[in-house]
N, C-alpha and C positions, 0 to 999 in steps of 0.2 A: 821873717815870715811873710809869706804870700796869701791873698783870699783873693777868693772868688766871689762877686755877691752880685745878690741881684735888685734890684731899686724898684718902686714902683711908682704913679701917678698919685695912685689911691686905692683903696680896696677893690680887688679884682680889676683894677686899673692899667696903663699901659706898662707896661714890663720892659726893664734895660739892662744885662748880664755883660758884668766887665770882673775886668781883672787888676788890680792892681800889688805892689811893693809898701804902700802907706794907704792905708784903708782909712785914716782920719782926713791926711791931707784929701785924693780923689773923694769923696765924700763927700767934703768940703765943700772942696768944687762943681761938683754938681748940683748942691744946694744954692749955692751963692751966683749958680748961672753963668759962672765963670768963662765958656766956652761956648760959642754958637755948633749948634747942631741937635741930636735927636732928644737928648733929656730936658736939653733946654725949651725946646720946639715945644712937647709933650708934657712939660712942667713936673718931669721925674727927680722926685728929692728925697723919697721915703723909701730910707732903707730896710729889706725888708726878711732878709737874707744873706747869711758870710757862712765861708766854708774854708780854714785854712788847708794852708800849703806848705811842703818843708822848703823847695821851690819855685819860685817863676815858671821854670819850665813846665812842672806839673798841673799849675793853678792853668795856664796856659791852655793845658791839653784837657782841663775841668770842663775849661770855659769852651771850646769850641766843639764839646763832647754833649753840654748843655743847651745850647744856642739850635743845636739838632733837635731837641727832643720838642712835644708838642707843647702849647702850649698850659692844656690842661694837667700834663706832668710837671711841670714847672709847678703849676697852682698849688698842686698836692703837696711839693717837694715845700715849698716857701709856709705854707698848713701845719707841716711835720711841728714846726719848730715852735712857728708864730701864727697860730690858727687865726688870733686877734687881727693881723697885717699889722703892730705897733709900728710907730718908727722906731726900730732900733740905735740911734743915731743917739738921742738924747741919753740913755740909758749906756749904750753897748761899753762904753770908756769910764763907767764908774764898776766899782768891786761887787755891789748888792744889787737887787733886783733877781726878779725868775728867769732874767735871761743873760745871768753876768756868766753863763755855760759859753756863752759864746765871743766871749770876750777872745782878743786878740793871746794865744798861751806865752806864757813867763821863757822867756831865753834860757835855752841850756843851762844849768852852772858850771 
């Protein structure tokens, strides 16, 4: 599975819409600072926002579908879910909680 998410600073804070294949590992790495450039610069760690994908390719065409819209639809859309802005980061990878809906879905059987 593929997601799309979007990270934040902090409440109503600076906004980062990426894509990746492992939403724990990238995640990660965002938190841990792992890479110079924009979430690092802007101190983006709080995930705040996922949206899966059956593919890459789609999560792909999410994301740059996303990156277009303004930024007060973004606010809305990231409201929808998590009006609180939690980090979902702590929570998202355990089974319980109000927001285990969004948890990564179970592989085909």
């Amino acid at each position: 599975m593929s997601a799309v998410y979007i990270m934040a600073s902090r409440w109503m804070g600076t906004l980062y819409i990426g894509v990746t294949s492992d939403l724990l590992r990238r995640v990660s790495q965002h938190r841990e600072g792992m890479f110079d450039g924009f979430t690092k610069r802007y101190g983006v760690k709080r995930l705040v926002w996922v949206e899966w994908h059956d593919s890459i390719e789609s999560a792909i065409h999410r994301e740059k579908r996303l990156k277009e819209y303004p930024r007060q639809w973004k606010i809305n859309l990231i409201e929808q879910d998590n009006p609180q802005w939690l980090d979902l980061f702590p929570q998202f990878f355990r089974a319980e909680g109000p927001l285990a809906h969004l948890q990564e879905p179970a592989p085909p059987m």
